[in-house]
C-alpha positions as a printed NumPy array, in Angstrom:
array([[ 17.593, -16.52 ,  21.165],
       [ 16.048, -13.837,  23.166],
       [ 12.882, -12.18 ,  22.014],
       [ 12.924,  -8.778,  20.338],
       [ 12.193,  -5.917,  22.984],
       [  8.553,  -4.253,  22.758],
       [  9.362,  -1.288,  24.848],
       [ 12.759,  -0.71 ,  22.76 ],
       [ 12.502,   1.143,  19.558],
       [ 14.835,  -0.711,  16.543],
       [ 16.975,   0.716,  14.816],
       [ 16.149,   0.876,  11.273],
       [ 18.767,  -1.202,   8.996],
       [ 22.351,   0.546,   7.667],
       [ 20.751,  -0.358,   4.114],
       [ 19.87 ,   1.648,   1.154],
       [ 16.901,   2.658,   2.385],
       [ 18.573,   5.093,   4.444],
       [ 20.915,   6.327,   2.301],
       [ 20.871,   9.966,   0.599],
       [ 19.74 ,   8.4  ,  -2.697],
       [ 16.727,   7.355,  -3.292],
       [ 15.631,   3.918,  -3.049],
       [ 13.5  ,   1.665,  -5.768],
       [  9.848,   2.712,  -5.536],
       [ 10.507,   5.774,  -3.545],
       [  8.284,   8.958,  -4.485],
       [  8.949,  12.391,  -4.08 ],
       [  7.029,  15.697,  -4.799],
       [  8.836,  16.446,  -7.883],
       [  7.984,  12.874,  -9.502],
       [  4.321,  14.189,  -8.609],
       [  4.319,  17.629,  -9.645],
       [  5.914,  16.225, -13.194],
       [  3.375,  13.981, -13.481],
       [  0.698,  16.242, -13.62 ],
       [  2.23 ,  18.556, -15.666],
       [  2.343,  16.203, -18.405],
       [ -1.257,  15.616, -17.557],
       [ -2.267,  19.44 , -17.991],
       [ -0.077,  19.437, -21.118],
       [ -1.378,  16.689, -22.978],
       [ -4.472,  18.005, -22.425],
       [ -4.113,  21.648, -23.908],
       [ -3.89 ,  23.469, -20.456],
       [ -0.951,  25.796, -19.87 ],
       [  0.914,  24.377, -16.568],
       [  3.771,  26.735, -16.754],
       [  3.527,  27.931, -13.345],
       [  3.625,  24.483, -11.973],
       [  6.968,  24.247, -13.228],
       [  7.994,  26.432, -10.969],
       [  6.799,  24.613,  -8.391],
       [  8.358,  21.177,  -9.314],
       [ 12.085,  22.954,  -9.138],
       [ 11.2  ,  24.003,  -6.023],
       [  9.65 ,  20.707,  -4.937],
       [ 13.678,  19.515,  -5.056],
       [ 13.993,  20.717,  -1.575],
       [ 10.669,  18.816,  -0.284],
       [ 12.735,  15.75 ,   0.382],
       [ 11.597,  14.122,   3.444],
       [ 12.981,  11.119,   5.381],
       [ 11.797,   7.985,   3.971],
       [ 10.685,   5.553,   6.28 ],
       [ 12.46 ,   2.496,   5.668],
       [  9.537,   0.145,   5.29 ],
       [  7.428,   1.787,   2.59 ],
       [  9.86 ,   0.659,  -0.452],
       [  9.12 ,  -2.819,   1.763],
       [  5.028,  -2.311,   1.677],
       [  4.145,  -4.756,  -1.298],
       [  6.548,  -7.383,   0.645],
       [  4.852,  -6.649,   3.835],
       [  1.236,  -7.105,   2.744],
       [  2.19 , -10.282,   1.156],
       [  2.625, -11.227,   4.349],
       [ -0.095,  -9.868,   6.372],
       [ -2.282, -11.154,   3.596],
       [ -0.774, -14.815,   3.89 ],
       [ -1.429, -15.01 ,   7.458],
       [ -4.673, -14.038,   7.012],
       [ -5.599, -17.075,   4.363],
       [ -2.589, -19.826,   4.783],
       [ -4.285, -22.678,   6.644],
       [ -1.086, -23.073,   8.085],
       [ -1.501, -20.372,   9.891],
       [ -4.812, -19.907,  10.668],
       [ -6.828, -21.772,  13.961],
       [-10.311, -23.725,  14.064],
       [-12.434, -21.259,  13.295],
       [-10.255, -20.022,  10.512],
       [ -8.8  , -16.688,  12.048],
       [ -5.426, -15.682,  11.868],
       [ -3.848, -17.977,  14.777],
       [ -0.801, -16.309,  17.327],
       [  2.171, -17.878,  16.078],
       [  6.318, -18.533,  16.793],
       [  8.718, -16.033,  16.166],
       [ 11.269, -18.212,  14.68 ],
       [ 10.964, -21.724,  13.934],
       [  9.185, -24.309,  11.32 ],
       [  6.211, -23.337,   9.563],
       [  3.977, -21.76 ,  10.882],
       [  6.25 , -18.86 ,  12.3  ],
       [  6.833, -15.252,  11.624],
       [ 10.601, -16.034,  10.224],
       [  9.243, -18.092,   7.695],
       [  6.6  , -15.608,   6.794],
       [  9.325, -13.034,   6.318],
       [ 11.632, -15.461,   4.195],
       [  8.508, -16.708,   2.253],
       [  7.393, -12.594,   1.161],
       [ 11.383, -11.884,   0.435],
       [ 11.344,  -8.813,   3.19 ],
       [ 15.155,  -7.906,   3.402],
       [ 14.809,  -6.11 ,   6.981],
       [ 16.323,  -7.067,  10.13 ],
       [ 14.124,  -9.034,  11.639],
       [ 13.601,  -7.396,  14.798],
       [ 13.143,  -3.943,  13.314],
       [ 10.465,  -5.159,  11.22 ],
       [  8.565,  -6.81 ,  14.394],
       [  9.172,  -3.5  ,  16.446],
       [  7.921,  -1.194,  13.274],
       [  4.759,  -3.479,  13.051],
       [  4.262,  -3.412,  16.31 ],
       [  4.381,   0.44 ,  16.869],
       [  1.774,   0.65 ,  14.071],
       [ -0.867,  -1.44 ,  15.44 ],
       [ -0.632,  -4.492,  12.641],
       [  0.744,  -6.889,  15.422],
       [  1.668,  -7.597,  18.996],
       [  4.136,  -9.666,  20.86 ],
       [  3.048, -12.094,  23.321],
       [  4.303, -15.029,  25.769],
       [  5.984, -17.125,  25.585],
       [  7.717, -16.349,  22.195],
       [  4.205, -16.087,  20.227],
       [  3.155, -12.643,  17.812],
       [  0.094, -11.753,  16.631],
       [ -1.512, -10.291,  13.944],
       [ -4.179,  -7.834,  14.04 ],
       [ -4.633,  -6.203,  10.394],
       [ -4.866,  -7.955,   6.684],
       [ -3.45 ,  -4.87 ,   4.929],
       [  0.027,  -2.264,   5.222],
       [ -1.572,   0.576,   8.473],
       [ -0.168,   3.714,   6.169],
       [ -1.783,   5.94 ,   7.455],
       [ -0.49 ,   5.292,  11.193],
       [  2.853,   6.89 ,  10.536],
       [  3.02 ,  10.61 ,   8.791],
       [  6.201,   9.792,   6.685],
       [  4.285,   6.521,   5.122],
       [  0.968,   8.43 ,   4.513],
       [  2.857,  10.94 ,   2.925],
       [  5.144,   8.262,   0.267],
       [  1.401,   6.483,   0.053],
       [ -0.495,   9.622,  -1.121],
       [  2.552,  10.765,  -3.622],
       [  2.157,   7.041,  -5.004],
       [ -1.178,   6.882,  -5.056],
       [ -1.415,  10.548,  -7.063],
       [  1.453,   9.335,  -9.519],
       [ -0.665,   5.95 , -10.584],
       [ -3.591,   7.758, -11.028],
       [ -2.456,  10.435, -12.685],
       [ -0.71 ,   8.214, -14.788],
       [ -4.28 ,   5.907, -15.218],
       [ -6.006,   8.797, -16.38 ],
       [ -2.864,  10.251, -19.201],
       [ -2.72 ,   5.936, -20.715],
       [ -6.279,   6.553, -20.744],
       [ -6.213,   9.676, -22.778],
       [ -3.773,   8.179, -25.179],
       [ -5.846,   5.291, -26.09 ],
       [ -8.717,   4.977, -27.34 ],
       [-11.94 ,   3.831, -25.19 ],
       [-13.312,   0.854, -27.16 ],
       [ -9.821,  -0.215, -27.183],
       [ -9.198,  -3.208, -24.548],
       [ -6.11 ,  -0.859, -23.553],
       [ -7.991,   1.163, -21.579],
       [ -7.648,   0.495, -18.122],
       [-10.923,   0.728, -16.154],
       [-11.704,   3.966, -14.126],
       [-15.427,   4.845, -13.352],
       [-17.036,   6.884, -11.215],
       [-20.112,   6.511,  -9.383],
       [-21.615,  10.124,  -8.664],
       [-24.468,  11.478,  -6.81 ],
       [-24.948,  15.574,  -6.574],
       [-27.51 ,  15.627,  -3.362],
       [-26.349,  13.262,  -1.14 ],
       [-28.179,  13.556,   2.341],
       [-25.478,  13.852,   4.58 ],
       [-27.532,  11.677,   7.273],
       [-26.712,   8.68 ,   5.276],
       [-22.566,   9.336,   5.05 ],
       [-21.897,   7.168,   8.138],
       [-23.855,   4.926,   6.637],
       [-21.7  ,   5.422,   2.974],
       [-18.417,   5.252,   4.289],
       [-19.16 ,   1.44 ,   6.227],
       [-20.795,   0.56 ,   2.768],
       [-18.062,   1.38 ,   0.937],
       [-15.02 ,  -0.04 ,   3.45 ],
       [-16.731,  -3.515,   3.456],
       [-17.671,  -4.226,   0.119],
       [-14.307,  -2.469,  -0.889],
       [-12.234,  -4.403,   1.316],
       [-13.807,  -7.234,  -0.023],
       [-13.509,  -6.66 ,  -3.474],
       [ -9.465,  -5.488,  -2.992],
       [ -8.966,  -8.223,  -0.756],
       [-10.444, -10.994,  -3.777],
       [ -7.699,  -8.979,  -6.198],
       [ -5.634,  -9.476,  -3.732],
       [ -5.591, -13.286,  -3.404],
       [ -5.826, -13.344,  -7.265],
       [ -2.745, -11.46 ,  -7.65 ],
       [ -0.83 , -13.491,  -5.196],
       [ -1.592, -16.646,  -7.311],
       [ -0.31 , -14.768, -10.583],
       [  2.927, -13.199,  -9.381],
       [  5.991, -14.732, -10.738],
       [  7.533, -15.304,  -7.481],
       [  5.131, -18.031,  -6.568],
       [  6.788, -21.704,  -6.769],
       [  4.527, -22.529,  -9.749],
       [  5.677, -19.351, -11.983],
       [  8.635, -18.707, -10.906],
       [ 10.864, -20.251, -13.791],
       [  8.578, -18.195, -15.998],
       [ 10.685, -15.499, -18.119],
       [  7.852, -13.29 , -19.146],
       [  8.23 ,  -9.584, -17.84 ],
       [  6.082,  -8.164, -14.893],
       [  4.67 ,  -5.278, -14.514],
       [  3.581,  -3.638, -11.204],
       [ -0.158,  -3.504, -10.829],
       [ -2.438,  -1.817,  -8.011],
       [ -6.007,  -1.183,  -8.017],
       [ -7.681,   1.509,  -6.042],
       [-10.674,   2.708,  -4.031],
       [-11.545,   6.015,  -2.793],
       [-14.661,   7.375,  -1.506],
       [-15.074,  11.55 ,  -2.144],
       [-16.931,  13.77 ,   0.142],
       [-17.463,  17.607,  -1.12 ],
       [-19.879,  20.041,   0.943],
       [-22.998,  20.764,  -1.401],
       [-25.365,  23.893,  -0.579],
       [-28.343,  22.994,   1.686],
       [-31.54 ,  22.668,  -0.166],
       [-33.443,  25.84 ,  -1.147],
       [-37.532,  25.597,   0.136]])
């Protein structure tokens, strides 16, 4: 079977996810807007004029891009081929493996995290964002753990509209419950008012490694307590979908008075 071309852009698949409707876990403005109008509701504050803005946020449909309803699927597998000893080499890096194939191969990888793309699409898509790269003879290669979002405008857009809706919606199931009650779902801040802004750079690498590491720990935690894993999968209890977030916050403060 010849191998997918690199210099050839894929089409994306006749599927649902480019229809006119929208498709499971997509996010548009209005959803948004909505959601924070409850928000200001519940908590006394007259949003009125945002409700003009979510009827006109109906016409701030854009595109989709067919992977993001895919992204949970597709950092599955990034993540499994970052910590599956079957496909990882001696020194326990993510190893260049076949396209197609026994384990270890990308196929497999794709049929183990359910990813109902066409195959070659999804390799070309990956590819164009930086996550992996195709390499002779018949060998790919990975080169990031988690979903690039932010590499293509149409996914940083859906990601920041999803990301806004589950917090919002953290901070309203918050509201409604109340805080010695193990309901509450964790949100704290840690907050400094005079920051030296010498020691940012120095922040932001703080706070992408121990983050990563701490996401990347959930990560591997929810993995082993998803009901599509061979051990629960006969399990009828519902699901629920989960994500857990970290975000550093820069504001300008006024220079110091002498």
């Amino acid at each position: 079977m010849a191998k997918p071309n690199a210099n050839k852009r894929q089409r994306p698949p006749s599927d649902a996810s480019n229809s006119r409707s929208n498709p499971p876990g997509e996010l548009i403005a209005r959803e948004v807007i909505q959601s924070l109008v409850d928000l200001f509701e519940h908590l006394g504050i007259d949003a009125a004029h945002l409700m003009t803005a979510t009827s006109k946020a109906a016409g701030l449909k854009f595109p989709p891009h067919s992977l993001y309803q895919h992204t949970s699927a597709i950092s599955e597998l990034l993540t499994t081929w970052h910590q599956d000893p079957e496909y990882l080499d001696a020194l326990g890096n993510p190893a260049s493996i076949k396209l197609r194939g026994a384990r270890p191969s990308f196929r497999q990888l794709v049929k183990k995290s359910k990813i109902e793309l066409n195959e070659s699409y999804l390799i070309s898509e990956l590819e164009r964002l930086g996550a992996v790269s195709l390499e002779e003879p018949d060998l790919i290669s990975v080169h990031m753990r988690s979903f690039p979002v932010y590499e293509d405008k149409r996914l940083a857009i859906q990601h920041t509209l999803a990301t806004l809706n589950g917090f919002i919606k953290t901070l309203r199931h918050n509201l409604d419950s109340t805080p010695a009650n193990s309901d509450q779902l964790f949100h704290r801040i840690a907050w400094n008012g005079s920051f030296d802004n010498r020691e940012i750079p120095a922040l932001k690498i703080k706070v992408k490694r121990h983050g990563q590491s701490l996401l990347e720990s959930f990560d591997n935690w929810f993995m082993c307590k998803a009901l599509s894993t061979p051990s629960n999968r006969k399990s009828r209890a519902k699901t629920s979908k989960v994500s857990i977030g970290i975000y550093l916050s820069v504001e300008p403060g006024k220079p110091n008075e002498r």
